[in-house]
Structures are given as structure tokens and as C-alpha cells.
C-alpha positions as CSV (number, residue, x, y, z in Angstrom):
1,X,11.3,-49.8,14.9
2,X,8.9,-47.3,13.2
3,X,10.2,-45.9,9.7
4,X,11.3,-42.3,8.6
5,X,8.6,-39.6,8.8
6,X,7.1,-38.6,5.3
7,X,5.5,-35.3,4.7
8,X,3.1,-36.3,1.8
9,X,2.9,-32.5,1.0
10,X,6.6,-33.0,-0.1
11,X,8.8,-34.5,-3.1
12,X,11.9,-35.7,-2.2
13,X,14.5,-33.3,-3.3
14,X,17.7,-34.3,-4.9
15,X,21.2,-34.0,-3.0
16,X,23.1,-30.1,-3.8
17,X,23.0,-28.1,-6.7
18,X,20.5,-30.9,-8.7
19,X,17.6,-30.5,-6.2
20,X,16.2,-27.2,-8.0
21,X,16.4,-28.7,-11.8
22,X,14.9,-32.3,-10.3
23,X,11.6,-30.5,-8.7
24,X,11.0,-28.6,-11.9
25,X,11.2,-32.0,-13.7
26,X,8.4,-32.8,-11.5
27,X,6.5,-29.6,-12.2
28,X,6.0,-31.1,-15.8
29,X,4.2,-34.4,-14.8
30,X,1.1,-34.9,-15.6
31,X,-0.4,-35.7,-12.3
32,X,-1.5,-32.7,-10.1
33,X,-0.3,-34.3,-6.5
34,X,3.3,-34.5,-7.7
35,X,2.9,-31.2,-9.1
36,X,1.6,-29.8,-6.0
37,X,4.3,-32.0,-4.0
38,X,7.0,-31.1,-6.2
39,X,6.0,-26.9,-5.5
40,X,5.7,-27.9,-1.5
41,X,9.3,-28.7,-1.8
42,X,10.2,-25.6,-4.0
43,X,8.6,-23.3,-1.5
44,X,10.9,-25.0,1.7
45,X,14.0,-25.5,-0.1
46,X,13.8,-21.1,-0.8
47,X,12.4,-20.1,2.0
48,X,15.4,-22.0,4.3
49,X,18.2,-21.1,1.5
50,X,19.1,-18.3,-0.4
51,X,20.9,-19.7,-3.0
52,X,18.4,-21.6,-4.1
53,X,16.7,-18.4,-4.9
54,X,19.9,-17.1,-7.1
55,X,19.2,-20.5,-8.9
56,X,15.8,-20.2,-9.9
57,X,15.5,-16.9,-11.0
58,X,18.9,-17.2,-12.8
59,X,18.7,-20.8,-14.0
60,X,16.1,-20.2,-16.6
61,X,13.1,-21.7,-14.4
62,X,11.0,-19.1,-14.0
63,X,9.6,-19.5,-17.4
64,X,8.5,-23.0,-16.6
65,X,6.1,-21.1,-14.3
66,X,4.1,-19.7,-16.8
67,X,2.1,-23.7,-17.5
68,X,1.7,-24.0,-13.7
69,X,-0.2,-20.3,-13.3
70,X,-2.9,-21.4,-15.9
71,X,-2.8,-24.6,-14.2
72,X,-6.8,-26.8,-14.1
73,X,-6.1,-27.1,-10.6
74,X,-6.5,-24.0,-8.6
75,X,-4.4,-25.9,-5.6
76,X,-1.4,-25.9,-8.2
77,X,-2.3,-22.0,-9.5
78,X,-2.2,-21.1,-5.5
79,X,0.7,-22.7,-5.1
80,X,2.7,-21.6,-7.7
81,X,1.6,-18.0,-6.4
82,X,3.0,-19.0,-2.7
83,X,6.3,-20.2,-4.7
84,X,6.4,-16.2,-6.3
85,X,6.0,-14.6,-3.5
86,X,8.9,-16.1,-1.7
87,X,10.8,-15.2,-5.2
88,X,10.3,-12.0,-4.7
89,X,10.6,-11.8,-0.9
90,X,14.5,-11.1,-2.5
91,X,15.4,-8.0,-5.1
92,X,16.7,-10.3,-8.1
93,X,13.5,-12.5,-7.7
94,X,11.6,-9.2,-8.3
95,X,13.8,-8.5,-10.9
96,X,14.0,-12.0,-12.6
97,X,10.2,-12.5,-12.5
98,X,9.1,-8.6,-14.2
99,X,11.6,-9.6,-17.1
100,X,10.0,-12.6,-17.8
101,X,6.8,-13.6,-19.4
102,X,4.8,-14.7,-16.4
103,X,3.0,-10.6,-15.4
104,X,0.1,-11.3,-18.2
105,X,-0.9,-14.9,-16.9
106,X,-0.2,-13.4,-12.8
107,X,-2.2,-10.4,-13.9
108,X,-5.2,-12.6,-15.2
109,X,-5.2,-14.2,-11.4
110,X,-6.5,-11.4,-10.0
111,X,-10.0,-12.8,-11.5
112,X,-9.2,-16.1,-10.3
113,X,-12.4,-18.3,-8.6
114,X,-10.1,-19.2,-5.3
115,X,-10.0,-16.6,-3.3
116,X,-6.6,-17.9,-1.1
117,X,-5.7,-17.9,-5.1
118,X,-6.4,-14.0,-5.5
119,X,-4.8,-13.0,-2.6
120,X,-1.2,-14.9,-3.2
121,X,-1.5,-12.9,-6.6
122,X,-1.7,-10.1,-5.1
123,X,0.7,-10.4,-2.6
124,X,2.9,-11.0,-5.0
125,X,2.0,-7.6,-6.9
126,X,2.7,-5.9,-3.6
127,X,6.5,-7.4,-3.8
128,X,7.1,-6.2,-7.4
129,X,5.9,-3.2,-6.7
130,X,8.7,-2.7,-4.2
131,X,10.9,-1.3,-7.1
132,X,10.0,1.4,-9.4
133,X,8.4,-1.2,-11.4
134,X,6.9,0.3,-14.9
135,X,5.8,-2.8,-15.9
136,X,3.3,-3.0,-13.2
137,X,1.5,0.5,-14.3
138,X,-0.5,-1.1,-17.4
139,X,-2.3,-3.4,-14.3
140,X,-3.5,-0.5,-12.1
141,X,-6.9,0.1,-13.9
142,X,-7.5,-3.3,-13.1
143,X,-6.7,-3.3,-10.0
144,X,-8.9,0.1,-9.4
145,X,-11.5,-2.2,-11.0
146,X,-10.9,-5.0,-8.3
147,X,-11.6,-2.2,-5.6
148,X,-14.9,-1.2,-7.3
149,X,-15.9,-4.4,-6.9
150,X,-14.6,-5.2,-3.6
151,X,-17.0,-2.4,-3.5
152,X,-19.8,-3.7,-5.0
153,X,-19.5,-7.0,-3.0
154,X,-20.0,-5.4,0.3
155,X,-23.2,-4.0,-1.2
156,X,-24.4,-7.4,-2.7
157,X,-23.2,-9.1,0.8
158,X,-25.4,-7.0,3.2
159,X,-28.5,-8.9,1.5
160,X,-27.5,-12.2,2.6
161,X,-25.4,-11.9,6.3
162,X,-28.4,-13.1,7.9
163,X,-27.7,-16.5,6.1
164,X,-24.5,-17.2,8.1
165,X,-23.0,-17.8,11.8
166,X,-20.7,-15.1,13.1
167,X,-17.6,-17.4,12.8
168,X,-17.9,-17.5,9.0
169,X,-18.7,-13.9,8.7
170,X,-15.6,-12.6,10.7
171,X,-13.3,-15.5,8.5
172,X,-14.7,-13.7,5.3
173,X,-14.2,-10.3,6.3
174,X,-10.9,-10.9,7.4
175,X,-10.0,-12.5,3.9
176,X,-11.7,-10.1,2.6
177,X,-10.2,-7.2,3.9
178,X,-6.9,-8.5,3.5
179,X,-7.6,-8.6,0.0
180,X,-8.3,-4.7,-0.4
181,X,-5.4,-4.2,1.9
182,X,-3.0,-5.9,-0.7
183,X,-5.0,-4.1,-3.5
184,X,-4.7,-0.7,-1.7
185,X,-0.8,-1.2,-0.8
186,X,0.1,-2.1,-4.6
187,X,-1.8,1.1,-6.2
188,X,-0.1,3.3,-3.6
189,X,3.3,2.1,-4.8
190,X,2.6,2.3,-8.3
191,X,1.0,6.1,-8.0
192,X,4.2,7.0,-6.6
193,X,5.7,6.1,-9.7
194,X,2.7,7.5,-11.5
195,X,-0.1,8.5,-10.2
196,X,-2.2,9.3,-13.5
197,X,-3.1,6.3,-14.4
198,X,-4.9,5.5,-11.1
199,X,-6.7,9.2,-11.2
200,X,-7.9,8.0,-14.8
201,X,-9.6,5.2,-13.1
202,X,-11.7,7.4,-10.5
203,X,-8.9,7.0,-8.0
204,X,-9.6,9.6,-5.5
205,X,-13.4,8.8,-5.5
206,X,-12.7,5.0,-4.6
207,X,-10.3,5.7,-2.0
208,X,-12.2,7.9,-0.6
209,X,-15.1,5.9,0.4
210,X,-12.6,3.7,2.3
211,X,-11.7,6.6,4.4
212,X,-14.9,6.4,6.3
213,X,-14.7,3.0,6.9
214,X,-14.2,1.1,10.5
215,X,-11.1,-0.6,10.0
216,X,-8.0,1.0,11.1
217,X,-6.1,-1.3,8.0
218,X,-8.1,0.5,5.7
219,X,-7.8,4.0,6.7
220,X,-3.8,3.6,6.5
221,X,-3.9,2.4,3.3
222,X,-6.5,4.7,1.8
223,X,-5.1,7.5,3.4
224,X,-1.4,6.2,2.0
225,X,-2.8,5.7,-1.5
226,X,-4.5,9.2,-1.5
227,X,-1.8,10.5,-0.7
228,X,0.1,9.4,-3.6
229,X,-2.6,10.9,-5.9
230,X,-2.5,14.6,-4.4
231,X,0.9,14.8,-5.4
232,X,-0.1,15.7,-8.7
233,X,-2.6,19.1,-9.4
234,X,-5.6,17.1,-11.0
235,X,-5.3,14.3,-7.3
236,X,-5.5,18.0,-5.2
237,X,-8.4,19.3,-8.1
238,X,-10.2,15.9,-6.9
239,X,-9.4,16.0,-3.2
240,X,-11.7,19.0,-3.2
241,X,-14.3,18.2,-5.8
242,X,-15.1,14.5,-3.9
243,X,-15.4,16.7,-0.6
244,X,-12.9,14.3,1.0
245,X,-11.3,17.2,2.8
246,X,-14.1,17.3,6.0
247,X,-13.3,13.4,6.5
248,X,-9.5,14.1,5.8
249,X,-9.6,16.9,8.9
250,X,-11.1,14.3,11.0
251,X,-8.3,12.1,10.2
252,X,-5.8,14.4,11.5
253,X,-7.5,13.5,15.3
254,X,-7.1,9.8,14.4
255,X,-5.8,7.6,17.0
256,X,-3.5,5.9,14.7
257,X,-0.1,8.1,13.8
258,X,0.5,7.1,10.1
259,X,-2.9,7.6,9.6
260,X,-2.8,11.3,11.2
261,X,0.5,11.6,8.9
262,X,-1.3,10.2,5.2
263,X,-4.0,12.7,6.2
264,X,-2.0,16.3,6.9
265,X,0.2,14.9,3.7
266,X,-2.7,15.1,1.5
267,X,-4.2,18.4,3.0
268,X,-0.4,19.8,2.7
269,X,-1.1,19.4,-1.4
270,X,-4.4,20.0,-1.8
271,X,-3.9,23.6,0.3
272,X,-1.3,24.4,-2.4
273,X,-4.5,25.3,-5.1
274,X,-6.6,28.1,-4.0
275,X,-10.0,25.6,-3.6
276,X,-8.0,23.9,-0.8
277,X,-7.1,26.6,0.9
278,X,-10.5,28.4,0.9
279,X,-12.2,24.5,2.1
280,X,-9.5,23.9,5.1
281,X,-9.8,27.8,5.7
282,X,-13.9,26.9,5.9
283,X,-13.2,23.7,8.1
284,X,-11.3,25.7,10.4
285,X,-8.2,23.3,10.3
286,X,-5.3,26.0,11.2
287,X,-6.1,25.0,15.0
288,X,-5.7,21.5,14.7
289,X,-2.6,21.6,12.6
290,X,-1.1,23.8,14.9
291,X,-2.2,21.6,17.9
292,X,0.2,18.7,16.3
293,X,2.7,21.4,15.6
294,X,2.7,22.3,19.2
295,X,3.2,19.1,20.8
296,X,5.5,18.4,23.3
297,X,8.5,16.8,22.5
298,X,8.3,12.7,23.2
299,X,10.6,10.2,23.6
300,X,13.2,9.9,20.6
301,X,11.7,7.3,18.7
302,X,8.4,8.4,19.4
303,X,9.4,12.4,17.7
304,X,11.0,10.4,14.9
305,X,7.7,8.9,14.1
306,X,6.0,12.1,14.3
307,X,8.7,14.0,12.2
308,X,6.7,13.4,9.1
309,X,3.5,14.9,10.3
310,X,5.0,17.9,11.7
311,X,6.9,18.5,8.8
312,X,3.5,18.0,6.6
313,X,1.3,20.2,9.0
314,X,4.4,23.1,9.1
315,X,3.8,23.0,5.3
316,X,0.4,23.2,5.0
317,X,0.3,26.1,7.5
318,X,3.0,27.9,5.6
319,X,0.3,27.8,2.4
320,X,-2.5,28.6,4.2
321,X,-0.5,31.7,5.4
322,X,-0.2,32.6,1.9
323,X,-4.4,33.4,2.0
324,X,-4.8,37.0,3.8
325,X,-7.4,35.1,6.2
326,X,-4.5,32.4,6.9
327,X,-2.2,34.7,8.0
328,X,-4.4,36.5,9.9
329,X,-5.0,33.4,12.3
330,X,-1.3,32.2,12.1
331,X,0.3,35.6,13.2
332,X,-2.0,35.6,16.5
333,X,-0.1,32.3,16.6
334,X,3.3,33.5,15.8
335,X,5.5,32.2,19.0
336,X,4.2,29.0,18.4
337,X,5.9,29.0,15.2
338,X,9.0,31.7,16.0
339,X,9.4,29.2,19.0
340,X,10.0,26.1,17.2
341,X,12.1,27.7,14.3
342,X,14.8,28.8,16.6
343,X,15.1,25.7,19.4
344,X,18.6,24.6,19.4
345,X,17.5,20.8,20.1
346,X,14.9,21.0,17.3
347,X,15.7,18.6,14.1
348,X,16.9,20.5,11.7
349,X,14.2,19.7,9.2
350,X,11.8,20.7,11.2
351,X,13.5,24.1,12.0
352,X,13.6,24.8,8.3
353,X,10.3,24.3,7.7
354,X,9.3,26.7,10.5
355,X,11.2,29.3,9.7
356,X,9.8,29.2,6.3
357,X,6.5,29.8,7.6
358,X,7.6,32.3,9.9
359,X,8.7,34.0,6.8
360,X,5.6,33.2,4.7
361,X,3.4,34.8,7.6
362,X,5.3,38.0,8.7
363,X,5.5,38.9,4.6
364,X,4.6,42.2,3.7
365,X,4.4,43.9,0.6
């Protein structure tokens, strides 16, 4: 009779409450396949059980970590990454791992030679940067670095594509991409939190560039992260100095809603300062804001995705009205508005906001 099935990728793991403090035993060997083994059975045991999470990140383990992420081996440095990331798929692994020791060595990751290694750093960045995570704002000029040189590769990379099959250059560009997807997601969370360090590191000019790119990915979160930066005056001052706003009025026309929503959020901001107003006024952009302002009602959950972008392109009407040329354009376009103000089935939100611009355009002194 054939014997029990082994999974060689796998230590055995120790009966209850002693199978977490057994496998970090192991992590201390010398040999890299038990260390390797020993993480394999890590990542299981917390992915299938919860618990086992509780114990890691409150059993004093997590420190341990620290050796493995400097690890010779960049199988065990990947791994240990994978073993993170499942952490911190759960708030008090988020919260264990940005009070302990290991951000520095994670952080230094991002430079790593293995690019599976890079981007298990970074998804773990993503993670963390689910809470308002202070910690992680010392990291974002590096990571605005990363995206120069994400940058820079492309450039570098056009030189040589003739070198390789069509199979290997899709594989890399779909790492590749996934990489500055992960990169684009984390600086978007942290400018929420703060966006000034980003805008110190030529934020608005890098993003930028990724708004004319093909990939729908990339548009969302470029268009997210940009988003985040206009909040503050000097983002909107930037907006209009990088002439991002002609690409940023295309967006609005983009097939892809959260895209469409990113895009009227950041015009909403940058209209606010008088050099947005006058550009968007130049582009000619009251029409198409007020053609997504217009739109028939959808289904439910379709108008509750679309809530967002209304509400952004009622706003940004509601300063352009503010300009004497705005409001003379909006108020040949006042049922529009007065209509969706006073609908009884509107959301209330939504009827706010147009009755503020209904306000904002009938003004007089």
C-alpha cells in the first residue's frame, strides 16, 4: 500500500497551540530548505486559521522576522514577504507588524534584485496602508522614486524588445505593471493621509505621465492618486502648471466609471483656484460635465456607482459658476440643474449639491 503524501514545500507542524512556536524554531536553522519549508507551513496554517494569526502577531514572533527579510536567499526574503502579507490581510496584523521593527528592513525590499521579491513588499505596503498609517509617510519619496524609475525602465526597455518573443514580453509587462499598480495604490493611501510629502517628490508630474498611458489599471490608479494630491492648494497649483487638465477632460469620456469619477474629482479642486477655472473654462468642459450631470437615471446599483461623479461634476459646475463667463453658460442651462435640485426621487446628496449651484448661478449682487 503506497505511503502518506508529503508536500516537500512543507514542515510538519506540531499538534494545537505548539505548531506556531515549533515552525519559528525552524525559521532559525541554518539550512535555507527548512527555512523555506518551515515559512510554507506558516503561510497555510494563517491563511486556513485565524487564530493562528492572533498568535503571531501577539506572541512576540514577529520580531523573529526581521533575520528572515535580510535573508542570503531571496526565496526565504520572498517568502517571508508572502508570510506578511497574509499578516496583514487582518487589522491587528497591520497593527502588530507597523509597531515593530521590521518597516526599515521591508522598506529596503523595495530595491530587492527578485522582482516576485519587490512586489510581495509591496503588496504588503498596500495592506498597511489600509490604516491611517503615519509610519508609512517617511517611505513615500521612495516609493515616488520607484515610479521614476519604473519610468526610466520603460525608456531603457524599448532599446532591447526586439531581443525577445512575445510570450516573455507580455509576462514582463504584466509583472511589471503590477508592480506600478501596487506602487500607485500605496502613495494614494498615504496622500490621503498627507499629501505633501508626495507633491515634494514631483508627484503630480509622475502621475501624470501615467495618465496617458494604455492600460486601463493605470489610469485608475493615477487618476486615484492625483486625486489625492489636488486636495491640497499647491496639488491644484500643479494640476494646472503640468497642463494635466486637457488629458484630465478627456478622462471624463473614459469608458471606465472610476476612472471618469478620479478625473471630475480632481477638476472639482483644481476649478476652486482661479487658473483652473480660466483652463476648464478654455477647454470648454461645462458641456461635458453637464452631460454626466444629465444622465438618465440607471438601475440602483448602477446610480450608486455614479453618485460620486455627479456629486464631483455638480461641484465643479457650482465653481465655475462663480466665473462671470461660467455662469453665463450654466444659466442657459438652468432646468437642467433647477430640475435635478427639486426631484422627489433624487438622493438627497445629490439634491443638495444642485441646489447649491442653482444658488451659486442665479447670484446677483
Amino acid at each position: 500500500m503506497a505511503g502518506p503524501l508529503v508536500d516537500s514545500t512543507r514542515a510538519p507542524v506540531a499538534f494545537g497551540r505548539r505548531a506556531v512556536p515549533k515552525l519559528f524554531e525552524d525559521l532559525l536553522r541554518p539550512e535555507a530548505d527548512t527555512r523555506l519549508r518551515a515559512l510554507g507551513s506558516l503561510c497555510n496554517l494563517i491563511h486556513h486559521d485565524h487564530e493562528r494569526v492572533y498568535q503571531t502577531s501577539r506572541g512576540g514572533f514577529m520580531e523573529q522576522l526581521k533575520v528572515l527579510l535580510e535573508d542570503e536567499d531571496s526565496s526565504v526574503r520572498t517568502k517571508t514577504c508572502e508570510l506578511l502579507h497574509l499578516l496583514t490581510s487582518h487589522s491587528m496584523g497591520r497593527q502588530a507588524l507597523l509597531s515593530s521593527s521590521l518597516l526599515p528592513p521591508l522598506s529596503q525590499l523595495l530595491d530587492d534584485s527578485s522582482p516576485s521579491c519587490r512586489r510581495s513588499v509591496l503588496r504588503v505596503l498596500d495592506r498597511l496602508a489600509l490604516l491611517p498609517a503615519e509610519a508609512l509617510l517617511p517611505l513615500v519619496p521612495k516609493l515616488m522614486l520607484k515610479l521614476r524609475e519604473e519610468e526610466q525602465k520603460k525608456e531603457q526597455k524599448k532599446e532591447k524588445e526586439e531581443e525577445k518573443d512575445e510570450e516573455e514580453k507580455k509576462e514582463e509587462e504584466k509583472e511589471e505593471e503590477e508592480e506600478e499598480v501596487l506602487l500607485l495604490s500605496t502613495i494614494t493611501s498615504c496622500s490621503r493621509l498627507d499629501a505633501l510629502p508626495a507633491l515634494a517628490s514631483d508627484g503630480v508630474s509622475l502621475l501624470g505621465c501615467r495618465l496617458s498611458q494604455r492600460s486601463p489599471n493605470l489610469h485608475r490608479e493615477a487618476s486615484a492618486a492625483l486625486l489625492s494630491l489636488s486636495v491640497c492648494e499647491d496639488g491644484r497649483r500643479q494640476v494646472c502648471e503640468e497642463e494635466l487638465l486637457p488629458v484630465l477632460v478627456d478622462l471624463l469620456q473614459d469608458q471606465d466609471l472610476e476612472v471618469q469619477t478620479n478625473a471630475a474629482g480632481v477638476i472639482m479642486y483644481t476649478v476652486i483656484i482661479t487658473a483652473g477655472k480660466r483652463r476648464c473654462l478654455h477647454l470648454n468642459v461645462v458641456p461635458v460635465l453637464l452631460d454626466l450631470v444629465s444622465r438618465d437615471k440607471e438601475e440602483e446599483e448602477e446610480e450608486e456607482r455614479r453618485k460620486a461623479l455627479v456629486l464631483y461634476s455638480l461641484r465643479a459646475l457650482t465653481a465655475l459658476a462663480e466665473s462671470p463667463v461660467g455662469r453665463v453658460l450654466l444659466l442657459e442651462q438652468l432646468p437642467l440643474l433647477v430640475r435635478r435640485s427639486e426631484a422627489e426621487e433624487e438622493d438627497q446628496d445629490i439634491r443638495r449639491a444642485a441646489q447649491t449651484a442653482v444658488r451659486v448661478v442665479t447670484w446677483t449682487p
